[in-house]
N, C-alpha and C positions, 0 to 999 in steps of 0.2 A: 474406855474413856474417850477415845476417837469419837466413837459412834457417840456417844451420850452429846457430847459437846454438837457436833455436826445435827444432832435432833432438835438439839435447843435452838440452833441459831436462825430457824425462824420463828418462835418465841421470840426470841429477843430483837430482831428485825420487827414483828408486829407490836410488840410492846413503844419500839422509838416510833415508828409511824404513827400510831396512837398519842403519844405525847408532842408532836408535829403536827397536829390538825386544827383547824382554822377554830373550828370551837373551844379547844384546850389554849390556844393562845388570847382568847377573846374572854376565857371563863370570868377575867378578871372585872369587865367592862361593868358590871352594876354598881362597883367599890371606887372605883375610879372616874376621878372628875372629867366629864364633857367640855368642850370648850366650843361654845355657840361662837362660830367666826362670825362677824358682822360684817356684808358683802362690801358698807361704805359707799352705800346707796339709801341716800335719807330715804325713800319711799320703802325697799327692801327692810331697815334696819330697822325702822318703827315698828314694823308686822313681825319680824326676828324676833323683837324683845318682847313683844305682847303675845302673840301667839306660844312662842316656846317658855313663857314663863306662867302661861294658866293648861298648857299641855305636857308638858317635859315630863315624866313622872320615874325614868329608869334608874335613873343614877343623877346624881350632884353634878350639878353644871353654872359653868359661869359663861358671861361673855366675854371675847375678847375680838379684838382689833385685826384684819389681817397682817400689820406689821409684826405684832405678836406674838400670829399663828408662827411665821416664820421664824421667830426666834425661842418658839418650843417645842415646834413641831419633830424633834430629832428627840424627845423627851418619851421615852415608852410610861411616864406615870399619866398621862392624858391622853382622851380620846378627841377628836375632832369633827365637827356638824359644818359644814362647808359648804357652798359654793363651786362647783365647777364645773368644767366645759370639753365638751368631747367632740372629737374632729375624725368622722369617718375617710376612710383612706382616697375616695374618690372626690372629697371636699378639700374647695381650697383654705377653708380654713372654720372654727368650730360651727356648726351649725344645732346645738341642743347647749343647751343647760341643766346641770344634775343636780341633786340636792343627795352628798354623799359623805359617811360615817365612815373615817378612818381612824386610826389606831397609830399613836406617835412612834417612832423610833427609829435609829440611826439610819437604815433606807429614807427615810428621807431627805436628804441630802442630795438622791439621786432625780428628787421628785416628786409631786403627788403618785404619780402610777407606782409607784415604788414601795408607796405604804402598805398598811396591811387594810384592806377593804373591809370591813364589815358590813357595807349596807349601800346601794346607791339605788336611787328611784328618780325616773324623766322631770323634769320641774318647768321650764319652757324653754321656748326657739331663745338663743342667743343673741339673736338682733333682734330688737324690736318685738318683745313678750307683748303677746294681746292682752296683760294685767287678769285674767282669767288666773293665773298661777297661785295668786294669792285670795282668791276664794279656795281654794284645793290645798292651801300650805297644811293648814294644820290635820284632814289630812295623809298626806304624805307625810308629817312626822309620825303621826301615830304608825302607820305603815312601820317606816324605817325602827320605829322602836319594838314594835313586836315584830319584826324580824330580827333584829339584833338579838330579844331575849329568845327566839326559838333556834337561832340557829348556835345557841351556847348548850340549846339541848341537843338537835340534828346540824348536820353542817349541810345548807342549804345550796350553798354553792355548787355540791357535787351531785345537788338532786336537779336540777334546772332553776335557781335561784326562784325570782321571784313569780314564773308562772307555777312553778309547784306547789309557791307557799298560799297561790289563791285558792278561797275555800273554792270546792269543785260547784258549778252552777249548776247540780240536780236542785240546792238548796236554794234555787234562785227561783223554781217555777212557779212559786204563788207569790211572788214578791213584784211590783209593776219594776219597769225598767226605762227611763228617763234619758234620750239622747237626744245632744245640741245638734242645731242640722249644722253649723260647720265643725262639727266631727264626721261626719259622713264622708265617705269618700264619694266621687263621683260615680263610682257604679252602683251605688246604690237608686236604683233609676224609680222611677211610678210602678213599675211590673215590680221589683225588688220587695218595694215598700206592701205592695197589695199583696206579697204572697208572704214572705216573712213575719214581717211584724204583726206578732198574733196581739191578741186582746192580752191589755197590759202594759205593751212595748209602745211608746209615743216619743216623738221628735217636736221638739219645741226649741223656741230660739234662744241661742245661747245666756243670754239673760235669765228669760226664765227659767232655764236648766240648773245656771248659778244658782237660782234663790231657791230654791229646791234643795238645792245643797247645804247654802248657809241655813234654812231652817233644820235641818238634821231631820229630815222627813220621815218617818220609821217603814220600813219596811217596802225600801227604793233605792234602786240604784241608780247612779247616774253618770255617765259617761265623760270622760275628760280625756283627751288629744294632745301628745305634745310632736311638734315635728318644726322644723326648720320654717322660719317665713318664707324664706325663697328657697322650697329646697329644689336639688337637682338629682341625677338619676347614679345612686349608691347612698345618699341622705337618706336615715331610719325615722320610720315614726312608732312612735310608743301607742296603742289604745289601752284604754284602764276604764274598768267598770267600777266604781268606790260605793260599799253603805254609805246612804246619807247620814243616817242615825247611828251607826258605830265606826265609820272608818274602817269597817271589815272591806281587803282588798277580794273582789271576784274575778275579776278579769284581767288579764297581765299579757297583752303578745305586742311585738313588731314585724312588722315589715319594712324590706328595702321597697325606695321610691325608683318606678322606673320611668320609659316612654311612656309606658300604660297603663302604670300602677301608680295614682298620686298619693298623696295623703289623707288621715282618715279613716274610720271603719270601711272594710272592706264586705263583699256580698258574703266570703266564706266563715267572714266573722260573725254576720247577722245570723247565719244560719248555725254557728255551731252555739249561738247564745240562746235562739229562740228553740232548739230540740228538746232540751227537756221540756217544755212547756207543753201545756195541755191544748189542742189544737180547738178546742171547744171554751176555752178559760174566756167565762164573760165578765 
């Protein structure tokens, strides 16, 4: 009986860890009501209401008020689409804006960080958003919602969250690729550009790249930046490759900003974007 007992109790050890996993606490999320926070930024709040109410499609959602969020957010029958701001350790204060899906209940009392995360994705600098943000809102919801329902099938979290969940870019080499030149990092020099950017890959300016986006262009990607306005050296920047026509995420990495790293696609980004491409693609 010793022995029997002592066999099972890693059985029964991997059975509790399996019912402790971020997707087993999340299973619930498509039954239960969203609660769209409203940042309480007439410009923000119009795009909130309009944008998440001809895109939403996972689950039942209302909006509400930040005073609200806080007097439900200790409630595990609701999940919450927010607003928030993260402050790397070497900044003296937040230097990004996220656009992040948590999960209510009693932890939070201790906090936002405290909840249960299901989903956060870069949305812009903290001070002073180049309004670029909300050409890209909608999306980064979409994003955030087929990550929420994939990772109630895998738990994303423990794969590399959201570079993993990007489709890999072999799928990208007959597709053109669309980047803002103030996404470019400054090493991206005239040599950079003449050896990289194969046929396909074009840098246009930031406006143009938008409308590219808002027409849902089929079969293009297009580049969007988020980083600090003034960032300094330990501030992250986000690069993201997005479908214009489906909001399929391709591209997901950061780098820290240094002396000599600023913000931006960087040369080792261009390069690992432009490989699978056919060096002949006219």
């Amino acid at each position: 009986m010793i022995l029997l007992a002592a066999a099972l109790m890693p059985v029964f050890a991997s059975a509790q860890a399996q019912i402790n996993t971020k997707k087993m606490k999340i299973a619930d999320f498509p039954q239960k009501v969203t609660k769209i926070v409203l940042p309480g930024n007439t410009f923000y709040d119009g795009a909130f209401q309009e944008d998440v109410s001809s895109r939403w499609r996972v689950s039942p959602y209302e909006f509400c008020t930040l005073e609200e969020f806080e007097g439900l957010k200790g409630n595990d029958q609701y999940y919450f689409l927010l607003l928030t701001q993260g402050q790397f350790r070497k900044e003296k204060e937040p230097g990004l804006q996220f656009l992040t899906l948590v999960k209510g209940g009693a932890d939070a009392a201790k906090g936002i960080d405290e909840m249960l995360e299901v989903a956060t994705v870069p949305f812009a600098a903290a001070d002073d958003p180049s309004g670029r943000e909300m050409t890209y809102f909608p999306a980064l919801l979409d994003i955030i919602q087929n990550y929420a329902l994939g990772s109630i099938e895998k738990d994303f979290s423990n794969l590399g969250g959201l570079s993993n969940f990007a489709t890999s870019l072999s799928k990208s080499s007959e597709m053109d690729i669309v980047f803002a030149e103030e996404d470019l990092s400054a090493e991206i020099t005239e040599d950079v550009r003449a050896e990289e950017f194969l046929s396909g890959m074009e840098i246009m300016e930031a406006d143009e790249a938008d409308e590219v986006a808002e027409a849902g262009t089929p079969n293009t990607l297009v580049s969007y930046v988020v980083a600090p306005s003034n960032p300094i050296p330990g501030s992250f920047c986000y690069k993201i490759l997005i479908d214009a026509n489906n909001h399929e995420l391709y591209y997901f990495r950061k780098h820290k900003i240094g002396k000599k790293v600023g913000p931006g696609f960087l040369a080792e980004d261009i390069k690992r974007i432009a490989a699978p491409r056919p060096k002949n693609r006219q």
